[in-house]
N, C-alpha and C positions, 0 to 999 in steps of 0.2 A: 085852435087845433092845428099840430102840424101836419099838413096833407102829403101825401106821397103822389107821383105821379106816374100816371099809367099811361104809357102812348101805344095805339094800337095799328098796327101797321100793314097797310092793304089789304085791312078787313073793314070794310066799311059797315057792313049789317051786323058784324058786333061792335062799331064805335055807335052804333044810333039807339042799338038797344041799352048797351052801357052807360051811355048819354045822357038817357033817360034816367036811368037812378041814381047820377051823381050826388045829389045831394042828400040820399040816404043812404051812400058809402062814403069811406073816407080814399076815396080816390079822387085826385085830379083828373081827369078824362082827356087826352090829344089824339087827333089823328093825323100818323104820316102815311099821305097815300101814295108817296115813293122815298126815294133815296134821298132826295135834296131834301124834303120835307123832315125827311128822319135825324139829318145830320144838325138842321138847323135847332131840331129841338132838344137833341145829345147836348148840343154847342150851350144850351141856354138854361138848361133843366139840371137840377141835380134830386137822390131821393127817387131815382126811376125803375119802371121794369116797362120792358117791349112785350108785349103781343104778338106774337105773328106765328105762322103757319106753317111756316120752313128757316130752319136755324137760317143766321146771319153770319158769314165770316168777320172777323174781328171786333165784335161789335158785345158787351157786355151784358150780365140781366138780361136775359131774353128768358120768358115762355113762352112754349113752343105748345102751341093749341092745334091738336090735330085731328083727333078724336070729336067730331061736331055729329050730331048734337050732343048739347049739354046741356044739365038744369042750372040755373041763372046761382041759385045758392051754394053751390058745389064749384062752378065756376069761382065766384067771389071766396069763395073760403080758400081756394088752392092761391088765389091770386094773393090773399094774405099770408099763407105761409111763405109762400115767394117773395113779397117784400120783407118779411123778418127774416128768412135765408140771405137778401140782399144788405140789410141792414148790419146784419152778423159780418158780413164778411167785408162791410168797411171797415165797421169797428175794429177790424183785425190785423190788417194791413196797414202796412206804415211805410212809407219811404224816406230811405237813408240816401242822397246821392243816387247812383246809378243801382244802388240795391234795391230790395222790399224786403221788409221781414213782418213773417204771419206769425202773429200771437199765437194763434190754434194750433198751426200743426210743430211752431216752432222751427221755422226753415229761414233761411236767408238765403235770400236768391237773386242772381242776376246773371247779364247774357245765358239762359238755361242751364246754367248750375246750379246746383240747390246743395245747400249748407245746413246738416240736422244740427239743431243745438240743443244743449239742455235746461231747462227753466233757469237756473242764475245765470247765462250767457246772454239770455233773450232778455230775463231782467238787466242785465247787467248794462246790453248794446239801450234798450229803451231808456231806462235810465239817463247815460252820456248821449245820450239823440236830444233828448228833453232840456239840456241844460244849456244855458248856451256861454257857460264858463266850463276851466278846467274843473273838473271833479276829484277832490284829496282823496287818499285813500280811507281814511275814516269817517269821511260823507258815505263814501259807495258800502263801507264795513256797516255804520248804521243803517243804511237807509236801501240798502240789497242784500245782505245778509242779515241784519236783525242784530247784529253785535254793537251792546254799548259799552262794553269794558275799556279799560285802556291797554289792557292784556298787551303782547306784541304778538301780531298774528301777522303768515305773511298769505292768508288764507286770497285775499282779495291779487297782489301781485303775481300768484301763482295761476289764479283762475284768469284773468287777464293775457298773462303770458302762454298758456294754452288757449286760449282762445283765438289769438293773433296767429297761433302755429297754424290751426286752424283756418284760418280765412287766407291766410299766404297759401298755404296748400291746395285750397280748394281755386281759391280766387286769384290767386299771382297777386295782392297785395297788402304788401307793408306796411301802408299807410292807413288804414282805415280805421284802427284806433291809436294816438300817438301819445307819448307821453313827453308833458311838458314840466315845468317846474314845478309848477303849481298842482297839477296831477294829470288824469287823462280827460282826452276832449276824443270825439268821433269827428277826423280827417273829412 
């Protein structure tokens, strides 16, 4: 089974009680009972969510348990939607370089810009991310748009070259997808 991990953080009488039924949850059970403790286990753990009692600046997954008391069953069930909340949102995240682009809301973003794109842009950029060759135009035509013909379309040239307008505008650059002989690669 693969277990997720739960670190509980300067809460000690809910790490003893949670402790206790580890092994009829599927959680891994940690406790950080400060900062250092916390960081060491950020450092070493992946699959996590924090417990604690007051938000953490910069610090990700965290539930925030405030509300005490609570029934042990109600606790655990919220704790699993919050790992499938945290689970979703790796799944969805991808870093390109100095960017991130989220499948979900379809943004691409970096230094606190953020870039809406439309579903074949987002296929388009995952795609050239994934490859680690140039991509021809009639790879990215099959295999992002769904065209097998030999037709002459310049469907894919044109969504590329608005999209570069795009990231130059938004992001100041040029480079981020380039084309090469071969076809286009992500700079």
């Amino acid at each position: 089974m693969d277990y997720q991990n739960l670190i509980i953080f300067k809460f000690k009488s809910l790490y003893e009680i949670i402790k206790e039924l580890e092994e009829n949850i599927n959680f891994k059970i940690f406790e950080a009972a400060n900062e250092k403790n916390l960081n060491e286990k950020l450092n070493s753990l992946e699959n996590y969510l924090i417990i604690t009692q007051k938000k953490l600046d910069g610090v990700n997954n965290q539930f925030i348990l405030s509300q005490v008391p609570i029934k042990i069953s109600k606790l655990i069930e919220k704790l699993n939607v919050e790992f499938l909340k945290v689970q979703f949102n790796e799944k969805s995240e991808i870093s390109i370089g100095k960017y991130k682009i989220y499948l979900n809301s379809r943004e691409l973003i970096a230094n606190d810009e953020v870039l809406k794109l439309t579903e074949k842009e987002t296929n388009t950029i995952v795609y050239l991310h994934k490859s680690n060759n140039p991509v021809g135009i009639d790879q990215l035509q099959s295999e992002v748009w769904g065209y097998h013909s030999k037709l002459e379309t310049h469907t894919v040239e044109t969504h590329i070259y608005r999209l570069r307008k795009k990231i130059l505008k938004t992001f100041n650059d040029s480079n981020f997808i380039v084309s090469l002989k071969d076809g286009y690669q992500i700079n």
